[in-house]
C-alpha positions, 0 to 999 in steps of 0.5 A: 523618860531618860534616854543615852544613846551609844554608837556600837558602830557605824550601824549599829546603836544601844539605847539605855533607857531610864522610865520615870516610877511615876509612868511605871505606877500609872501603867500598872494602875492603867492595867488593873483598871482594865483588868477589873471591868472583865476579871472573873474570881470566885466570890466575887461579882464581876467588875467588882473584885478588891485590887489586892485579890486581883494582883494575886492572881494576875500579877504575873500576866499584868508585869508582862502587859505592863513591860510590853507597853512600856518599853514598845512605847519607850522605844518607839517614842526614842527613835522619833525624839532622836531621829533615829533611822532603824532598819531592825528590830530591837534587841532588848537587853538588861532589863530589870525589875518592874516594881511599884514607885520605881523607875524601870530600866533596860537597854535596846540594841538596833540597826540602823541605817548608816549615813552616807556621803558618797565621794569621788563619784564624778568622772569616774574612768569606765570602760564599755563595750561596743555592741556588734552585730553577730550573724553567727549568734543569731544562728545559734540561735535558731539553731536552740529553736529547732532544738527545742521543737525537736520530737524525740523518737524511739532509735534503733540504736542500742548504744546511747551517744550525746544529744540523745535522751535517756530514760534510767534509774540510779543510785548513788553511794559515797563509802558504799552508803547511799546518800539522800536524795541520790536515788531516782526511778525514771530519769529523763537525761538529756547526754551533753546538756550539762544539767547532771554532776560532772562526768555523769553524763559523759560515762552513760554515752556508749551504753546500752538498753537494759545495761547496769553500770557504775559511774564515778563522779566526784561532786564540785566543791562549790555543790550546793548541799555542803555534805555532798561538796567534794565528795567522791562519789559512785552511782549505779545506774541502768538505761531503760530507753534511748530517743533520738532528738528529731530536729525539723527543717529550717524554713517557712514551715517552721517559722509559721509554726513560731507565728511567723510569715516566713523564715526571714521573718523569723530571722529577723525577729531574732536579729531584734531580740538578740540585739536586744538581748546584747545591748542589755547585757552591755548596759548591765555590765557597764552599770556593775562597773560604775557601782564596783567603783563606787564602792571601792571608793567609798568604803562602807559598813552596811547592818546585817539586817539590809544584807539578809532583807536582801537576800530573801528578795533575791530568793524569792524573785529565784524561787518565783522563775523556778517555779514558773519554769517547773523546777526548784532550788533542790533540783539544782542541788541548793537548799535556802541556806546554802543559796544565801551562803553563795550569794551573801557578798552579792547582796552586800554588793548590792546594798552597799551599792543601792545606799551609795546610788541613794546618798548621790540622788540627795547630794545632787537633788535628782528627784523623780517626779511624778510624769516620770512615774506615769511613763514608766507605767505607761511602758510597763502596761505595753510591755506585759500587755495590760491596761494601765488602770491594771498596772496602776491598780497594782502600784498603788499599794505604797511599798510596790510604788516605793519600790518603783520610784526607788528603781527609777531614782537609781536609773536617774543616779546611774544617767547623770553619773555615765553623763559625767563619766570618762568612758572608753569604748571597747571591743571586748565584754567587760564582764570577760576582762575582768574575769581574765584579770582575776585569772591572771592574779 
């Protein structure tokens, strides 16, 4: 078999191929052997009917048998010969003609991984923030926990203010036309939570019970269903019930209702979880800068393929919190489309970040071994309280163990670049620095 191997990019290869008339003869012979043993012809005993009479009828069925195998194992047998990494599957093109005592041929086009060097990754200038103790957050925060315990209860208000939760039907029209899914029967809303189009809920607040009004609204231009982005648009509406959130005092009581001793307990578990929360937030940060530098000193070109493989992981880890949190993309106005079009250069991000962070593990022989894999699962039975033998179970499928090993490489990446790395420590979040930076250009 003859094989050429052209480069269309960087990620991307054609392969030209050339199978020899003898293969091509031996498959056909191949398959109207297996043929004859079952094929059923009237006037013919079975296993005994002429190969002429055979390919009458079962010529066209036996070229696509023959076409399939031969090029499945052409391709297949190139990828290894030439060492190709393929991370698609083939487009083939050009193929001809399959004709008895002639060589077949046709071309495959594929995506394959780019090969990496990483540079300038050592000493890179990275800022971090520092991690302060905020008294005022963790109020804040018990101050959502006494929110979420609220009891909501009739008032006898009969105008609706922001904090209160309302029950209403509505209907919404652009041009006087109502539009899909612009339509709901018993709406429970929350004023002030900011879950609703823009405005929508501002308007209701001084409305009353049994009151039908029209609110206008123009919907954002980054909406997720790009048929309603920008549009204005008009919604009437009707309140049917008001309730009045009733917050429950914040003290022993209610810290026992949270399975807590006392409210200094409390406090301080939410102390804990909130600096926990915090020094997170901070490594994350700290982890997108080093990876924003990487790439911006490592151009690269990354194939289709890795970008929508990784889209679709994201969406689905998106649709799976959902889901257990009894909501959906179209409650937030996305479709799946529309998801992957908001976040297609985060996942190209994210890819190009992930070959770089791999191309680094090889340049610098970090390799995970196999007491770090046993820790890690060991660490992540506590955490989700579980039997290792539970969590061992689970990883021993290969891509879930893959998976894993590749998260722990990265964090290897990630602590040998930080420990070569000229870092400043800061006050402010870098994640809002850079975001006054772009609002400044």
């Amino acid at each position: 078999m003859n094989v050429k191997v052209d480069d269309i990019s960087s990620v991307k290869k054609q392969l030209s191929f050339e199978v020899p008339a003898g293969r091509v003869d031996e498959e056909i012979d191949s398959a109207y052997k297996e043929l004859a043993k079952t094929a059923k012809v009237k006037g013919f005993r079975q296993g005994k009917v002429p190969r002429a009479v055979l390919e009458r009828h079962y010529a066209a069925s036996i070229e696509s048998q023959v076409l399939e195998r031969l090029v499945s194992d052409s391709y297949f047998k190139a990828l290894k010969d030439e060492k190709i990494l393929a991370v698609s599957g083939p487009e083939i093109t050009d193929g001809g003609v399959l004709e008895k005592g002639k060589p077949y041929t046709f071309k495959a086009q594929v995506e394959v991984q780019p090969e990496v060097e990483a540079k300038d990754y050592l000493e890179l200038p990275l800022k971090k923030e520092t991690f302060k103790e905020d008294e005022t957050l963790v109020g804040a925060r018990l101050e959502e926990m006494r929110l979420g315990s609220a009891q909501l209860e009739t008032t006898d208000r009969d105008e609706a203010q922001s904090g209160d939760t309302v029950l209403i039907d509505f209907e919404g029209f652009i041009n006087g036309v109502p539009f899909e899914n612009g339509a709901a029967q018993d709406h429970s809303l929350d004023l002030g939570s900011n879950t609703f189009i823009p405005g929508f809920e501002d308007q209701l607040v001084g409305m009353k019970v049994g009151e039908e009004g029209e609110i206008a609204v123009t919907f954002p231009l980054d909406y997720g269903k790009k048929d309603l982005a920008g549009q204005d648009a008009t919604f009437k509406v009707k309140i049917k019930e008001i309730k009045e959130k009733v917050l429950p005092e914040l003290n022993d009581e209610f810290a026992a209702q949270m399975g807590l001793a006392s409210l200094d307990d409390l406090r301080a578990r939410v102390k804990e979880a909130h600096e926990s929360q915090e020094r997170s937030r901070i490594e994350q940060e700290f982890r997108d800068q080093l990876v924003d530098l990487l790439i911006e000193r490592n151009p690269l070109e990354v194939p289709e393929s890795m970008v929508k493989s990784q889209l679709d992981y994201m969406l689905e880890n998106l649709s799976n919190r959902m889901q257990s949190q009894g909501m959906s993309l179209e409650a937030m106005g996305m479709t799946p489309d529309s998801f992957k079009e908001v976040y297609q250069e985060i996942a190209v991000k994210q890819v190009k970040g992930n070959l770089l962070l791999e191309a680094i593990a090889l340049q610098e022989s970090i390799k995970v071994e196999e007491t770090e894999i046993e820790e890690k699962l060991e660490e992540i039975a506590e955490k989700h309280n579980a039997s290792k033998e539970m969590v061992m179970n689970f990883y021993s499928d290969e891509s879930k163990r893959r998976g894993l090993v590749a998260q722990l490489a990265e964090e290897k990446v990630i602590h040998y670049l930080t420990g070569k790395a000229n870092i400043e420590m800061v006050e402010e979040s870098i994640a809002a620095e850079a975001d006054q930076g772009n609002d400044k250009e």
